[in-house]
VMD Tcl script that builds the backbone (N, CA, C; Angstrom):
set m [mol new atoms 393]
animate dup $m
set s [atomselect $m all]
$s set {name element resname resid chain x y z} {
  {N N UNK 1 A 6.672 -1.342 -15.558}
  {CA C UNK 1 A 5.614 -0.433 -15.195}
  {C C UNK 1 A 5.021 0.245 -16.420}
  {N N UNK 2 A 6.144 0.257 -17.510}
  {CA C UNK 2 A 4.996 1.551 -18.709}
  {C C UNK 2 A 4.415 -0.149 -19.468}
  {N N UNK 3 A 4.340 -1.218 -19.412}
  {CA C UNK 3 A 3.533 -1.822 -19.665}
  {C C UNK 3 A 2.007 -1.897 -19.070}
  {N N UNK 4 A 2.414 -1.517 -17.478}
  {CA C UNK 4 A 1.151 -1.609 -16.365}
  {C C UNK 4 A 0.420 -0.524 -16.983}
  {N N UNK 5 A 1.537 0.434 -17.524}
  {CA C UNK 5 A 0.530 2.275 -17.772}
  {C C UNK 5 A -0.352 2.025 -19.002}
  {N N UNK 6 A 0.086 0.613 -19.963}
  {CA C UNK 6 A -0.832 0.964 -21.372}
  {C C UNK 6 A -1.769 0.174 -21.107}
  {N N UNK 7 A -1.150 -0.881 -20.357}
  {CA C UNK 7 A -2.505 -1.674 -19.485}
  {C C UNK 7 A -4.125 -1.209 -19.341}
  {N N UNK 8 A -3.326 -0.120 -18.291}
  {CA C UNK 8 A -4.752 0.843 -17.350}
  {C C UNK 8 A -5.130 1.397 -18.885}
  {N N UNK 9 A -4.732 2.590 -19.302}
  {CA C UNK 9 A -4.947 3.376 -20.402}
  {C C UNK 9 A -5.968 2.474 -21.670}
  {N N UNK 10 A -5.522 0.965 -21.914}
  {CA C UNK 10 A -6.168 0.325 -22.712}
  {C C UNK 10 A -7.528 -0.159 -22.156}
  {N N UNK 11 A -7.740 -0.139 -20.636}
  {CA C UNK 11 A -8.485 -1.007 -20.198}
  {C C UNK 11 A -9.916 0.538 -20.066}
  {N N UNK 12 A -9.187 1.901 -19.582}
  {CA C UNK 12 A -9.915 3.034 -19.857}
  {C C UNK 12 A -10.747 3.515 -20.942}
  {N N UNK 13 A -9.309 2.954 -21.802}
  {CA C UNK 13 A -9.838 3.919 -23.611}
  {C C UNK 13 A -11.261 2.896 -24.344}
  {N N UNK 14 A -11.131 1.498 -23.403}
  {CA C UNK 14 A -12.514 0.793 -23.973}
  {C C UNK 14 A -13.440 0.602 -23.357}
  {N N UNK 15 A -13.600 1.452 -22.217}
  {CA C UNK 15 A -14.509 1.919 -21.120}
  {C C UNK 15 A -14.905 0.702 -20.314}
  {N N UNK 16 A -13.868 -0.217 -19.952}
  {CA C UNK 16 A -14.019 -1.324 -18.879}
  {C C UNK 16 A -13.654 -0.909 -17.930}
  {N N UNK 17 A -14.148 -1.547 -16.813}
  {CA C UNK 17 A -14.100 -1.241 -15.294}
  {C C UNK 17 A -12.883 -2.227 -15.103}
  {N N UNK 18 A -11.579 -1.388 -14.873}
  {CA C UNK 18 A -10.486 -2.602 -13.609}
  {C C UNK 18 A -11.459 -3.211 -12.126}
  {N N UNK 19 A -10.778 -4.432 -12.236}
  {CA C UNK 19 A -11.462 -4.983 -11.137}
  {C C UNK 19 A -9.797 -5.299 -10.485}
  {N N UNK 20 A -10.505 -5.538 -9.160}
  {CA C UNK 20 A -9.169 -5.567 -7.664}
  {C C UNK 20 A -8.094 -6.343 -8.138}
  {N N UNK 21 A -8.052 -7.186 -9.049}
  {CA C UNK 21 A -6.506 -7.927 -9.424}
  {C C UNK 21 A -6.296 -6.975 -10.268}
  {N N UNK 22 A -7.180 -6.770 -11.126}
  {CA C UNK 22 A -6.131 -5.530 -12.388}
  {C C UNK 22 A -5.295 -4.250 -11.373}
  {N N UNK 23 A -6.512 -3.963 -10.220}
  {CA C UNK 23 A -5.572 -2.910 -9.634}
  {C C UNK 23 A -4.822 -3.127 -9.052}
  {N N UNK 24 A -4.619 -4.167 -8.589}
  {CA C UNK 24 A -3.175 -5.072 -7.381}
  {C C UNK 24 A -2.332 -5.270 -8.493}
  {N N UNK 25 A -2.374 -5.610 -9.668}
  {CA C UNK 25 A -1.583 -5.763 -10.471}
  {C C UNK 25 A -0.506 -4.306 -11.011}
  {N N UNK 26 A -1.739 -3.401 -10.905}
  {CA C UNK 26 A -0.622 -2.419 -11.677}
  {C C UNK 26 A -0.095 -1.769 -10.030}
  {N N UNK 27 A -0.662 -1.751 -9.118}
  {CA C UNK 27 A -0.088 -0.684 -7.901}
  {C C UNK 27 A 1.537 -1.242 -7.903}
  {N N UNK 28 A 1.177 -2.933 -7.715}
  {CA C UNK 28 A 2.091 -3.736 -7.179}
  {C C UNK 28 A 3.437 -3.047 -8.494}
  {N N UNK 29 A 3.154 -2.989 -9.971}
  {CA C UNK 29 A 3.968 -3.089 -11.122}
  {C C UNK 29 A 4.780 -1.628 -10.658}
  {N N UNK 30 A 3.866 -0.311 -10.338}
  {CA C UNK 30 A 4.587 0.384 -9.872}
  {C C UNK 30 A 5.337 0.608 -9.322}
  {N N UNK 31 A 5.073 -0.088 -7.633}
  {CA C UNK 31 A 5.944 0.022 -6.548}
  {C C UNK 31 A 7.154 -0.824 -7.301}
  {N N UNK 32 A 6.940 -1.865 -7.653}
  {CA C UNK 32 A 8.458 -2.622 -8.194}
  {C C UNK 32 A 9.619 -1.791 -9.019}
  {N N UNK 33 A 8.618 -0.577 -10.002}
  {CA C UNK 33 A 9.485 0.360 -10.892}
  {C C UNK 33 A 9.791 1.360 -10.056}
  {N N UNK 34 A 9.690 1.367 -8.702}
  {CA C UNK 34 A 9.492 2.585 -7.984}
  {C C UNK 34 A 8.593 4.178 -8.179}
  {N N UNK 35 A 7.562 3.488 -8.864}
  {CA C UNK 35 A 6.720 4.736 -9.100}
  {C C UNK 35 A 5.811 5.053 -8.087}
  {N N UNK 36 A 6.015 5.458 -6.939}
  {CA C UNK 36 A 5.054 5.000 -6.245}
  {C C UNK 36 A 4.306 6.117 -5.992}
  {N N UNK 37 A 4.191 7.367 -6.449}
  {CA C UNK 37 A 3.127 8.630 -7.215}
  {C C UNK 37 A 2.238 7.957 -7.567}
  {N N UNK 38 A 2.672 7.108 -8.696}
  {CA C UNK 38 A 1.585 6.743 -9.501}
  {C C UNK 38 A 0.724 5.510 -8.632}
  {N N UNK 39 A 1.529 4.706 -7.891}
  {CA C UNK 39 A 1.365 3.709 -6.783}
  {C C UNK 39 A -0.084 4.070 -5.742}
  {N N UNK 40 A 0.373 5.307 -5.605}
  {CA C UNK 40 A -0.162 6.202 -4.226}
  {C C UNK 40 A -1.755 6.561 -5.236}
  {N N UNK 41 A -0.906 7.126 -5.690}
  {CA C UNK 41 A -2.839 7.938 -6.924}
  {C C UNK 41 A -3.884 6.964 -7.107}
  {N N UNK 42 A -3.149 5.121 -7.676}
  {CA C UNK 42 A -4.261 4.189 -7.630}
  {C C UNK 42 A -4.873 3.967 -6.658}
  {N N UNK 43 A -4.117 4.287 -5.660}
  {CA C UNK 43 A -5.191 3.647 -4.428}
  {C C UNK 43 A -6.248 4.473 -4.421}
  {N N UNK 44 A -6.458 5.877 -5.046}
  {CA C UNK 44 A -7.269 6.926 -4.751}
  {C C UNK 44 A -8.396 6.766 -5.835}
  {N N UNK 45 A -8.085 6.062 -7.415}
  {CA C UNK 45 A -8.694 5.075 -8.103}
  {C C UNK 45 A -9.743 4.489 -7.775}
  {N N UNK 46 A -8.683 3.373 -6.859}
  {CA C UNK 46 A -10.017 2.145 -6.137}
  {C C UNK 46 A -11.387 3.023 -5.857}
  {N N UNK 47 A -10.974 4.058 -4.936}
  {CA C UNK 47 A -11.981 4.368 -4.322}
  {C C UNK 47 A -13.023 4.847 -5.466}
  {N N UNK 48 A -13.008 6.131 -6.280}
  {CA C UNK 48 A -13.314 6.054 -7.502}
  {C C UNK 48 A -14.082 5.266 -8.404}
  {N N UNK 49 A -13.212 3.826 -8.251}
  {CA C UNK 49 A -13.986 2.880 -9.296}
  {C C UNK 49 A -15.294 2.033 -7.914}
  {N N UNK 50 A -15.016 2.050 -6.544}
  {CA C UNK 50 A -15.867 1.777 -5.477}
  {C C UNK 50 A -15.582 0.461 -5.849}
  {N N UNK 51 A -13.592 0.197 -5.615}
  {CA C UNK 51 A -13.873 -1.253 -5.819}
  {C C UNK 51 A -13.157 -1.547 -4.085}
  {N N UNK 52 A -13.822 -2.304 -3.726}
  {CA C UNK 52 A -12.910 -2.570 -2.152}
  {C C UNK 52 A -11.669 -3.263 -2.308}
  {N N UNK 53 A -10.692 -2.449 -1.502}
  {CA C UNK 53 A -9.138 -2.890 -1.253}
  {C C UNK 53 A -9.319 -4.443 -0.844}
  {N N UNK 54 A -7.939 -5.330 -0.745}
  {CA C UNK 54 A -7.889 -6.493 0.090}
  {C C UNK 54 A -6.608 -6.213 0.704}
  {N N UNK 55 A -6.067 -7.012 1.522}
  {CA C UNK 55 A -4.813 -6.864 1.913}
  {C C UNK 55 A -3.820 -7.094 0.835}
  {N N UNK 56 A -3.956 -7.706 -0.096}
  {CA C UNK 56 A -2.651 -7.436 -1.110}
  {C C UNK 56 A -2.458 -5.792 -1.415}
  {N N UNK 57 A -4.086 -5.080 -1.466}
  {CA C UNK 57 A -3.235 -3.972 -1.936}
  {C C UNK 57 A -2.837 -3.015 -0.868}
  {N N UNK 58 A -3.639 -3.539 0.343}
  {CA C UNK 58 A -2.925 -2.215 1.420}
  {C C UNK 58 A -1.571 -2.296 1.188}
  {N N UNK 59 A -1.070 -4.049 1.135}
  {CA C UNK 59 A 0.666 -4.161 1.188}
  {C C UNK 59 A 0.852 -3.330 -0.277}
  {N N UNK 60 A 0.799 -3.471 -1.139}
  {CA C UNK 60 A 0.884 -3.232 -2.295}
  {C C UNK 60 A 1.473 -1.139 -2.131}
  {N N UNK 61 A 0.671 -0.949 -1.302}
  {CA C UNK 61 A 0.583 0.371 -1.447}
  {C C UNK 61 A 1.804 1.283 -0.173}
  {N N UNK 62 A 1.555 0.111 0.520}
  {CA C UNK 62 A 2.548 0.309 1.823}
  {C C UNK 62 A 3.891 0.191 1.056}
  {N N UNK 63 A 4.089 -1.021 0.766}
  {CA C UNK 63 A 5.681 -0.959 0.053}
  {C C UNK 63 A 6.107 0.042 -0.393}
  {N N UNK 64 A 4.798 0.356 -2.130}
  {CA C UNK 64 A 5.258 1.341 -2.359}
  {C C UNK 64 A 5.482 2.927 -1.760}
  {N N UNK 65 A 4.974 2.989 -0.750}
  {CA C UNK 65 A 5.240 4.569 0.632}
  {C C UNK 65 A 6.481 4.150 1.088}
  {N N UNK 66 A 6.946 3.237 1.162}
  {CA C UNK 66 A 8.089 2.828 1.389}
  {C C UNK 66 A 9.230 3.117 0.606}
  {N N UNK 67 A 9.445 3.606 -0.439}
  {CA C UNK 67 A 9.866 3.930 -1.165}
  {C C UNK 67 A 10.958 5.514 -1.524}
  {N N UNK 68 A 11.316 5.420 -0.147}
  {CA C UNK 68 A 11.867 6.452 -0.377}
  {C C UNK 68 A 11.278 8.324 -0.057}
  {N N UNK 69 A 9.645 8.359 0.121}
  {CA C UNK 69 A 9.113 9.187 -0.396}
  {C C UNK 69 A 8.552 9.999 1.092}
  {N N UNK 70 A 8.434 10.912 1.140}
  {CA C UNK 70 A 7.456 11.825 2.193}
  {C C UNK 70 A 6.011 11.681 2.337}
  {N N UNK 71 A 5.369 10.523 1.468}
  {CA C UNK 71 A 3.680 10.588 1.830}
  {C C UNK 71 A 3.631 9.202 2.633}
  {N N UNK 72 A 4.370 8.894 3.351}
  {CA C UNK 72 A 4.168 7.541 4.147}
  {C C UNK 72 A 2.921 8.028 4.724}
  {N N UNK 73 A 2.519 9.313 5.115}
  {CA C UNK 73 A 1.311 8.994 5.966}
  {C C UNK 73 A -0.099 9.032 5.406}
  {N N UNK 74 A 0.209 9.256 3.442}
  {CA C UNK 74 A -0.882 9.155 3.206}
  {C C UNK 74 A -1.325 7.191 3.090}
  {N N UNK 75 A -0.288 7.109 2.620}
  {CA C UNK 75 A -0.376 5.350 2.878}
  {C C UNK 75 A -0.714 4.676 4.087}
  {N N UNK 76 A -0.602 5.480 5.440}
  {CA C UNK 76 A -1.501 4.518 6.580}
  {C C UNK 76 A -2.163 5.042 6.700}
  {N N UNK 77 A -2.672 6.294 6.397}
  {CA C UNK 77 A -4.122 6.918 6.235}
  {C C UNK 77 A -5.349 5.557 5.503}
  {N N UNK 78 A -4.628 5.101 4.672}
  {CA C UNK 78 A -5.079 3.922 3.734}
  {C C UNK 78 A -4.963 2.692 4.737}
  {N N UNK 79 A -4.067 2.618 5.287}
  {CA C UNK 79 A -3.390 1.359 6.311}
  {C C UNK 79 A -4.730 1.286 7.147}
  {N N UNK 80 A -4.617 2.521 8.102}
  {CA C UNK 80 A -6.194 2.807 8.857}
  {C C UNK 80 A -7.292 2.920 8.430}
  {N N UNK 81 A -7.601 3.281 7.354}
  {CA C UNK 81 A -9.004 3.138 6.682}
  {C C UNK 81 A -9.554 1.828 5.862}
  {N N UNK 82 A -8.699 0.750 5.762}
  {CA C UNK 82 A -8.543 -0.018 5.581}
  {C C UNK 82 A -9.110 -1.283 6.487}
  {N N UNK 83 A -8.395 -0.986 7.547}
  {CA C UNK 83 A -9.011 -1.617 9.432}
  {C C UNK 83 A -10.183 -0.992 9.408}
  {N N UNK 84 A -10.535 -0.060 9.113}
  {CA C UNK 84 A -11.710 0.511 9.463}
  {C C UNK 84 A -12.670 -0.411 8.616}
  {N N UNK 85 A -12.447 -1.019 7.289}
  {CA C UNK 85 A -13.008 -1.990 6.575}
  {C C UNK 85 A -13.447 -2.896 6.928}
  {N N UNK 86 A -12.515 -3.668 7.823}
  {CA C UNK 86 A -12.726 -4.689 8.203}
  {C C UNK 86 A -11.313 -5.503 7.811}
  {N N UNK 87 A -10.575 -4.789 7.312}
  {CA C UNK 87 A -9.647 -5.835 6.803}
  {C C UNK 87 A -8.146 -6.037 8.015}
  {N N UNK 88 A -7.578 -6.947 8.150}
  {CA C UNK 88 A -6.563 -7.401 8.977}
  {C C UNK 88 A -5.176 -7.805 8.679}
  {N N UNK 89 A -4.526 -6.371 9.002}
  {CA C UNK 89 A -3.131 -6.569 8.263}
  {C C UNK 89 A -1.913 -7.457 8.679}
  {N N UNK 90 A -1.293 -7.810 8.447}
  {CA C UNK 90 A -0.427 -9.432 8.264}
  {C C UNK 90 A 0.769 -9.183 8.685}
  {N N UNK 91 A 1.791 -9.521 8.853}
  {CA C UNK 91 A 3.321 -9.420 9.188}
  {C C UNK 91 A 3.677 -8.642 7.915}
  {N N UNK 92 A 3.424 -8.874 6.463}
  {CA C UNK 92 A 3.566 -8.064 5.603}
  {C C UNK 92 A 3.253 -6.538 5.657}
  {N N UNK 93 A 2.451 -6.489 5.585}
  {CA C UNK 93 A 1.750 -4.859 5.986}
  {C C UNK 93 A 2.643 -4.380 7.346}
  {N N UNK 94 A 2.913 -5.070 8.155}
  {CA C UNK 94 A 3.593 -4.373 9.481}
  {C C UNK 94 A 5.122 -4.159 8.715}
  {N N UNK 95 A 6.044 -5.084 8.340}
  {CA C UNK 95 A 6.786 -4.546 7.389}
  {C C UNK 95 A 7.124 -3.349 6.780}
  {N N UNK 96 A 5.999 -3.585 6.257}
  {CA C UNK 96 A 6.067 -2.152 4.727}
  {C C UNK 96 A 5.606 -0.927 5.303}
  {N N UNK 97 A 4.578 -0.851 6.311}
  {CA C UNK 97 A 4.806 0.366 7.122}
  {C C UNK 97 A 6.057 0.739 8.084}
  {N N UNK 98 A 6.458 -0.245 8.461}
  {CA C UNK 98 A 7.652 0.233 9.281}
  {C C UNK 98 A 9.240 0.830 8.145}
  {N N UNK 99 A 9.170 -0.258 7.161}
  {CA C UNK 99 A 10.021 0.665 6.062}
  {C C UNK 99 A 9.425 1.661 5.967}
  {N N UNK 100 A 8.126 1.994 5.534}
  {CA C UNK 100 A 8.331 3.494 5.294}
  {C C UNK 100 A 8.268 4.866 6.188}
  {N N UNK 101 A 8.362 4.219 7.495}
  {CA C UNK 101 A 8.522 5.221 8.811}
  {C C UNK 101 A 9.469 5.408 8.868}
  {N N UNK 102 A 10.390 4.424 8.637}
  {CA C UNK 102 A 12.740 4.074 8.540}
  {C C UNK 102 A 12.691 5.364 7.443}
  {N N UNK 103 A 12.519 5.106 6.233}
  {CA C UNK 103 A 12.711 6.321 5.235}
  {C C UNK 103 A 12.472 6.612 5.413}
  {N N UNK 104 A 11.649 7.690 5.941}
  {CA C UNK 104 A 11.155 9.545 6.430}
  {C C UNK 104 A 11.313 9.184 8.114}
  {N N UNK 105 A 12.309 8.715 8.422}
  {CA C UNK 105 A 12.781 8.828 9.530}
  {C C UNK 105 A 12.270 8.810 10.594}
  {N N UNK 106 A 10.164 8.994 10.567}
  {CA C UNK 106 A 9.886 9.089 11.372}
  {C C UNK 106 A 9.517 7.835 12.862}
  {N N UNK 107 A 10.981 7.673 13.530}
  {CA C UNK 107 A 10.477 6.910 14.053}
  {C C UNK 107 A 10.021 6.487 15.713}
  {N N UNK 108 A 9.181 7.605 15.773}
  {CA C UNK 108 A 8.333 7.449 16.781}
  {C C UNK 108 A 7.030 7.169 16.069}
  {N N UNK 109 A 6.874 7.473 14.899}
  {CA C UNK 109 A 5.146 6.479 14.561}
  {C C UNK 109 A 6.045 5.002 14.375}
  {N N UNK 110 A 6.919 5.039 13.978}
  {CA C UNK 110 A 7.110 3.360 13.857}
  {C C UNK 110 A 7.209 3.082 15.388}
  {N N UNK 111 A 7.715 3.199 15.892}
  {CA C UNK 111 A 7.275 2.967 18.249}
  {C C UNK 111 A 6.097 2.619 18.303}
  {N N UNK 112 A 5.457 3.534 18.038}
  {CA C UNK 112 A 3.616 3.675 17.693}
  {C C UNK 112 A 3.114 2.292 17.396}
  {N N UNK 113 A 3.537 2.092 15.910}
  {CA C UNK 113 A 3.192 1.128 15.153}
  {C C UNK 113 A 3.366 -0.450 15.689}
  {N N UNK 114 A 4.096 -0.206 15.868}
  {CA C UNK 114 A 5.136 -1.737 16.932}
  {C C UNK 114 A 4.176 -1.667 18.459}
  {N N UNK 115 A 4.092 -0.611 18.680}
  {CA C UNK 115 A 3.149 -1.037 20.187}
  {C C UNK 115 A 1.520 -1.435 19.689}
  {N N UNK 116 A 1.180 -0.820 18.362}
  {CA C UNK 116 A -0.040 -1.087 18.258}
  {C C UNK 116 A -0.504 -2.562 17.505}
  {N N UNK 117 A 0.713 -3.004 16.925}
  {CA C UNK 117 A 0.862 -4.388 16.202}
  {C C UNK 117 A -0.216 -5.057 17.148}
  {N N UNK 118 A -0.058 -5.530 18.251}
  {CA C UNK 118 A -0.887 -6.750 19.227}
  {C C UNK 118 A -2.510 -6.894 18.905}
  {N N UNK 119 A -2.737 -5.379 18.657}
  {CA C UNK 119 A -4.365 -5.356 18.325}
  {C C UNK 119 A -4.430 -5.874 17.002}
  {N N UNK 120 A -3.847 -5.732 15.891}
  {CA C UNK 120 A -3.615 -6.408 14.623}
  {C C UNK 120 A -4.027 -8.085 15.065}
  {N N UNK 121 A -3.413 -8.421 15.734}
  {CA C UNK 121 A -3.101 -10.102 15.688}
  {C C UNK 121 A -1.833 -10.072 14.011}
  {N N UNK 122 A -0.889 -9.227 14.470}
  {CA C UNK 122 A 0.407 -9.547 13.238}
  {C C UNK 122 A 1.384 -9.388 14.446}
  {N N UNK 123 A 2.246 -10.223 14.505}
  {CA C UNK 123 A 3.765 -9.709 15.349}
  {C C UNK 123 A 4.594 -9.601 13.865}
  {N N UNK 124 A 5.616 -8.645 13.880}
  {CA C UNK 124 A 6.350 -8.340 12.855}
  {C C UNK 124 A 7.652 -9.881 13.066}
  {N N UNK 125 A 8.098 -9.846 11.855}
  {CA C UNK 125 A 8.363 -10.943 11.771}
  {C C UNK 125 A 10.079 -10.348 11.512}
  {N N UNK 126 A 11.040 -11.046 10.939}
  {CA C UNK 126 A 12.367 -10.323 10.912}
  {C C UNK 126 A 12.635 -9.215 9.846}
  {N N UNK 127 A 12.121 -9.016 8.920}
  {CA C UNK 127 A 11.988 -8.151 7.629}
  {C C UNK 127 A 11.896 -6.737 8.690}
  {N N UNK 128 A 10.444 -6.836 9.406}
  {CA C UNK 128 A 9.719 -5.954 9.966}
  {C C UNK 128 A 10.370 -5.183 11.194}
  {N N UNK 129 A 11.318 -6.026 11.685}
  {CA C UNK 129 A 12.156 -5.618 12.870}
  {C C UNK 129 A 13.252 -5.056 12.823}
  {N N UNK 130 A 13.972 -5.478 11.521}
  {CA C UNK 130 A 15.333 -5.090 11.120}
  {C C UNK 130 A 15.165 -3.577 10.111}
  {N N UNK 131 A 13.814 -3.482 10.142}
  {CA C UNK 131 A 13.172 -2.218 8.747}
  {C C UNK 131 A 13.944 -0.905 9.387}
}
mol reanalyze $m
mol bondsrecalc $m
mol representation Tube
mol addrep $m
């Protein structure tokens, strides 16, 4: 991840625009180091740079809410605004939100989540069930 950080910082300090793989690249580098502050903040970036999400990074961003942390709900805030895009989240994305409902325990939005899967067109797959 402090490679992903000199990354961004280098790609800033020469006044280039990240485009959607550079940012899937570093969200994703985070969540793997478990930074997912810093995980969570890029997504707030994208918007910023007005570059549109894809489903790598909703997952990207979900994992990292998954992580242990109390802002799971800013991450389906993203999850839902996301659908609101147009975009259509995958057995992956059902996953990584349901981990991060398991860690902050909350799990009556994961009930939620699992009843609302069908409108997705995603059934959670075993990752997603066992979360």
């Amino acid at each position: 991840w402090i490679s992903a950080a000199k990354l961004w910082f280098r790609i800033a300090e020469g006044g280039h625009q990240p485009n959607l793989v550079t940012m899937n690249s570093l969200i994703s580098a985070n969540s793997a180091a478990l930074q997912w502050e810093r995980s969570l903040s890029m997504q707030l970036d994208l918007r910023e740079q007005r570059i549109l999400p894809n489903i790598i990074t909703v997952n990207s961003v979900l994992a990292a809410s998954a992580g242990g942390t109390s802002r799971w709900h800013e991450a389906v805030s993203f999850l839902d605004a996301s659908r609101c895009q147009g975009l259509h989240p995958d057995a992956l994305s059902l996953a990584s939100a349901l981990g991060a409902f398991v860690q902050a325990f909350a799990w009556s939005h994961a009930v939620q989540l699992l009843a609302s899967s069908r409108t997705w067109h995603a059934e959670p797959d075993a990752a997603g069930v066992t979360a």
